[in-house]
N, C-alpha and C positions, 0 to 999 in steps of 0.2 A: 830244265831249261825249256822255257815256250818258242819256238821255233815263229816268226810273224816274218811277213813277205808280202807283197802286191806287185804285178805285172801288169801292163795296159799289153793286150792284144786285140787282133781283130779277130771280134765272135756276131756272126750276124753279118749285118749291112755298115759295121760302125766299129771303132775301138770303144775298146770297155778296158777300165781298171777292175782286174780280179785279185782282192784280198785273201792269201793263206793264214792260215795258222793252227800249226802243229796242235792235234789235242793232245793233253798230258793223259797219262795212268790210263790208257785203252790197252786192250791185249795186242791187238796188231797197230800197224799204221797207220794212222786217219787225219783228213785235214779241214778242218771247216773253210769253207771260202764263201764267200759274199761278193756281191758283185751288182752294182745297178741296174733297174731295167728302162727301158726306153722312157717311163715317166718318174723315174729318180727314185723307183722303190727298189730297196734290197731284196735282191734273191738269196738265199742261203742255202746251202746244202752239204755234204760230206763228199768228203773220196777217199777212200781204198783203196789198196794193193790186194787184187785179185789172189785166189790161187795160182792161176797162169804167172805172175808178176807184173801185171797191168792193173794201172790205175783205172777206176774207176768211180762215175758215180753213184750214191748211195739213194739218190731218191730220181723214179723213173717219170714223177709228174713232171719235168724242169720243162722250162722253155727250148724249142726244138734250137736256137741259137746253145744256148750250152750242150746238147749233146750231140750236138756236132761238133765242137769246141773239146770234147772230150778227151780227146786222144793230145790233142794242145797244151790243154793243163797238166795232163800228167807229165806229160814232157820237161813243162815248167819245173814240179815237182823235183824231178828226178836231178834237174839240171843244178836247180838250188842246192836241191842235199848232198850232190856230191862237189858242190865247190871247195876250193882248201880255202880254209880259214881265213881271214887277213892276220900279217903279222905281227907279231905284239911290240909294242916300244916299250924301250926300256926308260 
């Protein structure tokens, strides 16, 4: 099951909608997220569960707005994967 999700926070001087989505069949945890930049191009990049247990990001070229945003997303992350399910109808 592919895990997808987007959240608008504020990263930068602005809200930005940032898109997750669970990669499938990796060894660890990872999430691709995308996210527009100030002239409507996609940023893309990965994040990780540390050793420590902190998310992180996977590529250090990113806009000085996302890794600040860093500790943000993960939060996100974290906050999604542990929500309870909705419940099913019968």
């Amino acid at each position: 099951m592919i895990i997808y999700f987007s959240k608008v926070i504020k990263a930068g001087e602005r809200k930005r909608e940032f898109n997750f989505r669970q990669l499938p069949n990796s060894g660890d945890e990872r999430y691709s997220v995308d996210v527009p930049d100030d002239k409507g191009n996609r940023v893309i990049f990965q994040m990780f569960r540390s050793d420590e247990g902190r998310w992180k990001t996977a590529n250090e070229a990113l806009p000085v707005w996302i890794q600040n945003a860093e500790e943000d997303l993960g939060n996100i992350i974290e906050e999604h994967t542990t929500e309870a399910p909705p419940p099913r109808r019968r």
